[in-house]
C-alpha positions in Angstrom: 220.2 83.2 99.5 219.6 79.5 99.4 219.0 79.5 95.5 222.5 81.5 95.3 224.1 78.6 96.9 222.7 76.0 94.8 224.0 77.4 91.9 226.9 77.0 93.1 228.8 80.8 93.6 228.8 83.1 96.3 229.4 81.7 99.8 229.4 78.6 100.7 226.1 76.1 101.0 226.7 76.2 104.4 227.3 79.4 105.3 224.7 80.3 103.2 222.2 78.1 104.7 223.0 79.1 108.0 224.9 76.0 109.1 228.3 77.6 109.6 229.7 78.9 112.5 229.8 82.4 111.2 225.7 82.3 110.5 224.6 79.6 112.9 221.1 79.9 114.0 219.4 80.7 116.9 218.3 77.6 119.7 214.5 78.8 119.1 212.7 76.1 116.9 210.6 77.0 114.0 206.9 75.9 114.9 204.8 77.7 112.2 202.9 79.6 114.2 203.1 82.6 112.2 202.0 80.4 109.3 199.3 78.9 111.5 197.6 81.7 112.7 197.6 83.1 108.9 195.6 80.0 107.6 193.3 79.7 110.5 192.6 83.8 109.4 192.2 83.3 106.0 189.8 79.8 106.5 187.6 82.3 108.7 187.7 85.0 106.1 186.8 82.3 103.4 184.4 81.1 105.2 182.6 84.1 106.0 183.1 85.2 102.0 181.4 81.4 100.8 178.6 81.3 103.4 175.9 79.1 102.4 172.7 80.4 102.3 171.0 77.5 102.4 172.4 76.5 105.6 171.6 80.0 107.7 168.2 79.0 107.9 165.9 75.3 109.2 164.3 73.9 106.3 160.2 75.0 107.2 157.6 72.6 107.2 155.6 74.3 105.3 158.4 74.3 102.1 158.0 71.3 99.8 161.1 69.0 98.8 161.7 71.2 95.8 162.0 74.6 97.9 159.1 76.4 96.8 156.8 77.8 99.8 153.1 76.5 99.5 149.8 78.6 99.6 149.1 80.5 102.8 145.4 79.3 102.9 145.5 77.1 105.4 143.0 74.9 103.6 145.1 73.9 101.0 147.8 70.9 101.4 150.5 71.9 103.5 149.7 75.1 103.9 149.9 78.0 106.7 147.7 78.4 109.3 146.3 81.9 107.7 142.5 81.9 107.5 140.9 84.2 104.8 144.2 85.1 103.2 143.4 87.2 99.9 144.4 85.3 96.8 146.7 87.9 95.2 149.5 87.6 98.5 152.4 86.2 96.9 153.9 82.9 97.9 157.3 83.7 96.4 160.1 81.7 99.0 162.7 84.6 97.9 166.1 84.3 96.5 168.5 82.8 98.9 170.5 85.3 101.2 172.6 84.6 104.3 171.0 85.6 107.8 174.0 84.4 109.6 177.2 83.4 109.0 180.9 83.0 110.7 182.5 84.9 113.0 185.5 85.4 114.8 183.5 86.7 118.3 181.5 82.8 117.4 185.3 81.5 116.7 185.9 82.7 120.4 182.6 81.7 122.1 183.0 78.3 120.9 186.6 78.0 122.0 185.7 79.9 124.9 182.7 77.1 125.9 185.1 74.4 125.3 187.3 75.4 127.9 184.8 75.7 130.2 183.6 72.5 129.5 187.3 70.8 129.7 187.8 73.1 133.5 184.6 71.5 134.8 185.8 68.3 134.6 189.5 68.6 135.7 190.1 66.2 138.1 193.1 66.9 139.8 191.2 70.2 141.2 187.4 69.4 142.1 187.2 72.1 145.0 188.3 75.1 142.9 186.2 77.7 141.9 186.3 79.4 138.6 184.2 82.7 137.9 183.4 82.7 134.4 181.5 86.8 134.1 179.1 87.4 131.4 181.1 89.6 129.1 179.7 92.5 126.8 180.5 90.4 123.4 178.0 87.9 124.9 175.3 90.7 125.0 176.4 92.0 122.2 176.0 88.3 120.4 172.9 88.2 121.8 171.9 91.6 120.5 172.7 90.3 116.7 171.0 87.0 117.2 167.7 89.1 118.0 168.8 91.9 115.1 168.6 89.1 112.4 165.3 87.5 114.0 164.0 90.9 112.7 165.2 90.9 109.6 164.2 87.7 109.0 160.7 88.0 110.1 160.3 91.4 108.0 161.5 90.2 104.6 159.1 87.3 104.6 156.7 90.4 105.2 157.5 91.8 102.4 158.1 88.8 100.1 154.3 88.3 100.8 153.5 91.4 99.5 156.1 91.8 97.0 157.2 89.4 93.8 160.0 90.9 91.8 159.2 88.5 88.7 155.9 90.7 88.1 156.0 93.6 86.1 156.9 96.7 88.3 157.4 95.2 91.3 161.3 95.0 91.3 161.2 99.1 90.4 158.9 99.3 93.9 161.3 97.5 95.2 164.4 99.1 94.5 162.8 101.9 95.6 161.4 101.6 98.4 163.6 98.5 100.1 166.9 98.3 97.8 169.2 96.4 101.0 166.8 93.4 100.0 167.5 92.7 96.7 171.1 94.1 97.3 172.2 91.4 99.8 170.7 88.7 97.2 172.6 90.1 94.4 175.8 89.8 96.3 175.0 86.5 97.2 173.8 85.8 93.0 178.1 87.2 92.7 179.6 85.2 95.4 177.8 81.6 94.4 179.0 82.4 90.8 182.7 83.6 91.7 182.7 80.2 93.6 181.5 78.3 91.1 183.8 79.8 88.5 187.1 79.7 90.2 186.6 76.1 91.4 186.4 75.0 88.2 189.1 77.0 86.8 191.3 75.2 89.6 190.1 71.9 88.7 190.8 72.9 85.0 194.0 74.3 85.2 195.9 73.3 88.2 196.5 75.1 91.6 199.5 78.3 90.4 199.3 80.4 93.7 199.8 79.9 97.3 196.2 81.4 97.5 195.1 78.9 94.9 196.5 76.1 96.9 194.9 77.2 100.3 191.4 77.8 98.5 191.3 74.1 97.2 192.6 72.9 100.7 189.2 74.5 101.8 187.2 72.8 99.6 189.0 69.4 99.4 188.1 69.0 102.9 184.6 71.0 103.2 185.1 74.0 104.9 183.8 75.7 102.4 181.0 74.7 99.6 179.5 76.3 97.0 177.7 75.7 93.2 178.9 74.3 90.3 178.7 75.4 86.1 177.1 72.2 85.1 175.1 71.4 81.6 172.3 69.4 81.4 173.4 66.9 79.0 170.8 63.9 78.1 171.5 60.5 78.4 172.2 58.3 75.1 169.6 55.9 74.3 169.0 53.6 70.7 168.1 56.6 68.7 170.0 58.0 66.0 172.7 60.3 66.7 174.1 62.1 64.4 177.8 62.7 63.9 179.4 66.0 66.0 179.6 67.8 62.7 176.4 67.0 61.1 173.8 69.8 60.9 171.5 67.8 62.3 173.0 67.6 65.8 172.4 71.4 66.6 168.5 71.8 65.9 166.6 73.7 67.9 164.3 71.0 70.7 161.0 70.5 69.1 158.4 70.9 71.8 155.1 69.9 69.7 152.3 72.0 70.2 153.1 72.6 73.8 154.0 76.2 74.9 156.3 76.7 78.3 155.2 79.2 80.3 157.6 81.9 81.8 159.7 80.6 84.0 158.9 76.9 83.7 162.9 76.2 83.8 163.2 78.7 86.7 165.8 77.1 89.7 164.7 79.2 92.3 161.9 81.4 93.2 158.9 80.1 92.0 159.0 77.0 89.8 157.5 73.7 88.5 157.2 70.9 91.0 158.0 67.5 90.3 155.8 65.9 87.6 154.5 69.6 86.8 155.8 71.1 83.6 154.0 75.0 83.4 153.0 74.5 79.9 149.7 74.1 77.8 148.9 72.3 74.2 148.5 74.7 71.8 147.4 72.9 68.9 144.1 75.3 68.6 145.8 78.3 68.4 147.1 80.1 65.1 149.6 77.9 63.9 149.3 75.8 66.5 149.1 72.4 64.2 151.6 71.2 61.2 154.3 74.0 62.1 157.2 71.3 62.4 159.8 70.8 59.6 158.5 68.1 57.6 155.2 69.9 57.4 155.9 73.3 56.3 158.3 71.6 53.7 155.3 69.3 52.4 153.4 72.8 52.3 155.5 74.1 50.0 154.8 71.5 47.4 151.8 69.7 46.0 152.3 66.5 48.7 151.1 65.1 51.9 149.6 67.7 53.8 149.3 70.0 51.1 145.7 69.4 50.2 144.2 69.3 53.6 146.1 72.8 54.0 144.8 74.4 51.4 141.3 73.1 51.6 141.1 70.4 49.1 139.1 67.2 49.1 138.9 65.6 52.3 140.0 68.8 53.8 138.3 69.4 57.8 138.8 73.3 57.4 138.2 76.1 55.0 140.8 77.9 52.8 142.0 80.8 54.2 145.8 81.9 53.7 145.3 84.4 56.5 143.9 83.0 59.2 145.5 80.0 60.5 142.4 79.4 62.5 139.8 77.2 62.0 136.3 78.6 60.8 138.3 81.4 59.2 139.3 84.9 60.8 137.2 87.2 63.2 135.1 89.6 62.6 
């Protein structure tokens, strides 16, 4: 109706608008609270959707900085206090999953404790007495609280037993426990959905009314989540070669040192600080003179060459298939 009227056709702006006397509006003002109520439910809904896992849960002692439980053996650093603990128990800290989140029965406790709070100290009425019952959502509450104690306590259980990175444990697993790794897949889909539409927002622009009220959210905290990143290194005096040359796309050079699986793990088990899971390799079958400018200088009679193929000054035999010094095995 009102974009009718702007164009100029139909009634009359002010008829159409509701100013006239023949569509005057009623005395009631507007306040929103239809609009109010719907963002406080959708906040809760997003909020509840975008739990963070990391949150649900106090940060043990017995974690380290970079999130990775220690030994159980008490008598190593940090440890647990578990004497005689077999050394095959896994110390896996588990992919992250929610044990608690919002609510609207919290919502109301909380608003319900403030007004209790506010009642007590209402001066204009010291001598009146309030009964304030203990209601069945309270026992119910309480009931959940002790429900997720539970599960708490029993998948650390089983995360001491269990570690899906090893070969046939995640088949057990899905097996015998599947709600485990299910609630951690769903929480793998939610961080990622999060991360993605966030940055599709800040990419594109906010082009919904749901876009808009899911940016309000983050703008202001309500709700958190990851972010896509890349690791990009930092620039320093090198050489750097131009965006198009070939070689600005080589594959890292790493020496003779061999990353074990899982060295650039982010959860779960992983390296700690300092620690980089790997081993030098140089004494293993093509451990040595496997970069670039060594295989090419193989290929013709220079540098390398002669020590490769056993000439003077060579410190290993000849032997084009072996690799190894002292020649192959028996």
């Amino acid at each position: 109706m009102v974009q009718e009227a702007m164009q100029g056709h139909g009634a009359s702006i002010q008829n159409t608008i509701g100013m006239g006397s023949s569509h005057s509006r009623s005395g009631a003002p507007n306040l929103g609270t239809g609009i109010g109520a719907n963002l406080n439910a959708r906040e809760l809904a997003a909020r509840e959707h975008y739990v963070d896992p990391g949150s649900a849960l106090p940060f043990p002692a017995s974690v380290n900085p970079n999130g990775m439980r220690e030994n159980l053996a008490k008598e190593t650093p940090r440890g647990r206090d578990a004497d005689g603990v077999p050394y095959y128990y896994n110390n896996y800290d588990g992919i992250p999953a929610p044990y608690a989140a919002p609510s609207a029965l919290k919502e109301k406790m909380v608003m319900k404790s403030a007004i209790r709070e506010a009642a007590g100290k209402e001066n204009n009425a010291p001598n009146v007495l309030r009964t304030d019952p203990i209601t069945d959502d309270e026992v119910a509450y309480l009931k959940s609280m002790k429900d997720q104690t539970e599960l708490a306590k029993f998948d650390e259980y089983v995360e001491t037993l269990i570690d899906p990175r090893q070969p046939g444990n995640m088949k057990w697993l899905m097996e015998v426990y599947p709600d485990y790794v299910e609630r951690r897949l769903q929480q793998a889909h939610t961080d990622h959905e999060f991360a993605l539409r966030n940055q599709m927002l800040d990419s594109w622009g906010i082009n919904t009314f749901e876009d808009l009220h899911f940016k309000y959210l983050v703008d202001q905290k309500k709700i958190t989540g990851p972010s896509l990143k890349v690791d990009t290194p930092a620039l320093d005096n090198t050489y750097s070669p131009g965006l198009l040359s070939p070689f600005n796309f080589q594959s890292p050079d790493n020496g003779t040192r061999m990353y074990l699986p899982f060295a650039s793990a982010k959860v779960g088990k992983r390296p700690l600080a300092g620690q980089s899971w790997s081993y030098d390799r140089s004494d293993r079958p093509m451990g040595n003179g496997n970069d670039l400018p060594s295989l090419a200088a193989g290929i013709y009679d220079a540098g390398t060459a002669t020590t490769l193929r056993g000439g003077p000054g060579s410190n290993r035999p000849f032997n084009p298939g072996s690799g190894r010094t002292g020649g192959l095995r028996a």
